[in-house]
C-alpha positions in Angstrom: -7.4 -5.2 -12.2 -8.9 -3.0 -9.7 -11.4 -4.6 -7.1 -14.8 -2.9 -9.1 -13.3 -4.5 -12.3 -13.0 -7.8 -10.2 -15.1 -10.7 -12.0 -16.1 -14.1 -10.1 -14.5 -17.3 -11.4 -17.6 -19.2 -11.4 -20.9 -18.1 -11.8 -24.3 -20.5 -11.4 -27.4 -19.7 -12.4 -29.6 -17.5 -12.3 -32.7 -20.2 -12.0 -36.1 -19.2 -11.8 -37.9 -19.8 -8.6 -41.2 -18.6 -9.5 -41.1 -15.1 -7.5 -37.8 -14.5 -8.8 -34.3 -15.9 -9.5 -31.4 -16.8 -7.6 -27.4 -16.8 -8.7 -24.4 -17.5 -6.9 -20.5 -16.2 -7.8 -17.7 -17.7 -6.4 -14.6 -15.6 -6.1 -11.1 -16.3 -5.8 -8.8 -14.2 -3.1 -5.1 -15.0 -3.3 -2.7 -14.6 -0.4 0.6 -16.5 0.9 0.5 -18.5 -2.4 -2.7 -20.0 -1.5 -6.1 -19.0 -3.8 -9.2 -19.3 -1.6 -12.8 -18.9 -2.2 -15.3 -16.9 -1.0 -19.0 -17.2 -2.5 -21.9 -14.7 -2.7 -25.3 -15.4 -3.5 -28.2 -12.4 -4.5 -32.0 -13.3 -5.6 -33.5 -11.3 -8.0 -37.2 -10.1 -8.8 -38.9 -8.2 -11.0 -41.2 -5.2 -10.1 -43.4 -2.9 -13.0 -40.9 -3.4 -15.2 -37.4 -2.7 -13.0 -35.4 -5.5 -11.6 -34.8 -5.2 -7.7 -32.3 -7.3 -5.9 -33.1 -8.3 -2.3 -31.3 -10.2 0.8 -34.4 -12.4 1.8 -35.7 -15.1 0.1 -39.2 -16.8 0.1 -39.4 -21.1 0.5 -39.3 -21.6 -3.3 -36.0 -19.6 -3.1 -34.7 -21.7 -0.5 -33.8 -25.2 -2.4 -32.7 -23.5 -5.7 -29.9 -21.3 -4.0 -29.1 -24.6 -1.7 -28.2 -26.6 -5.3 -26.2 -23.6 -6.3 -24.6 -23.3 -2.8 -23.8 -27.2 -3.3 -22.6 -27.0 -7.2 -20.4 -24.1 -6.3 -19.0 -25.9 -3.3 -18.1 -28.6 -5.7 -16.7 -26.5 -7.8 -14.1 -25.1 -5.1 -13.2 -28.6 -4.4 -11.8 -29.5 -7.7 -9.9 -26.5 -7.8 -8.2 -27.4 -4.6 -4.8 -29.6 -5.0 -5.1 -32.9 -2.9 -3.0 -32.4 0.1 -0.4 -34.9 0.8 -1.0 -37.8 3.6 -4.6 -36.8 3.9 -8.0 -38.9 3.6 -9.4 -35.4 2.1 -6.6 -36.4 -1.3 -9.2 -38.9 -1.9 -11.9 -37.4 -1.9 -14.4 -36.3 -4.4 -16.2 -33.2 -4.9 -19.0 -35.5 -3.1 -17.1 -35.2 -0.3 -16.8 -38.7 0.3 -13.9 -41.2 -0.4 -13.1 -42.5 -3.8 -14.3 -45.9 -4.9 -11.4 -48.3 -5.5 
């Protein structure tokens, strides 16, 4: 598959933020026989008619693209194997150790 044909593995979103919506992708980027993530983020709007995609984002932008940040982050995580001997094999896509 050549790179413009490339799709994200996960996409989240997009959620309406009242001047617009927000969406994050998270791609995968394989090397060494290791898969690791990258993940964009773009904020929509609409203007007479025509959708328009922009870099900046306004306050109500701001906490939306922070959940989707943190769901995609937790995404990523699962998809990690546990590495052996390590605290971070126990831990959840929280972040934090696992309740025994």
């Amino acid at each position: 598959m050549s790179e413009s044909q490339k799709r994200p593995v996960k996409s989240l979103g997009p959620v309406w933020t009242g001047a617009g919506c927000v969406e994050v992708a998270v791609w995968a980027n394989s090397s060494d026989n290791r898969t690791k993530h990258s993940v964009t983020w773009r904020r929509t709007y609409k203007v007479d008619g025509n959708w328009k995609e922009t870099q900046s984002l306004f306050e109500g932008d701001l906490l939306p693209l922070a959940r989707l940040l943190e769901r995609a982050w937790e995404w990523i995580v699962t998809q990690q194997p546990p590495k052996e001997g390590t605290e971070s094999a126990e831990r959840t896509a929280t972040g934090s150790p696992r309740s025994r």
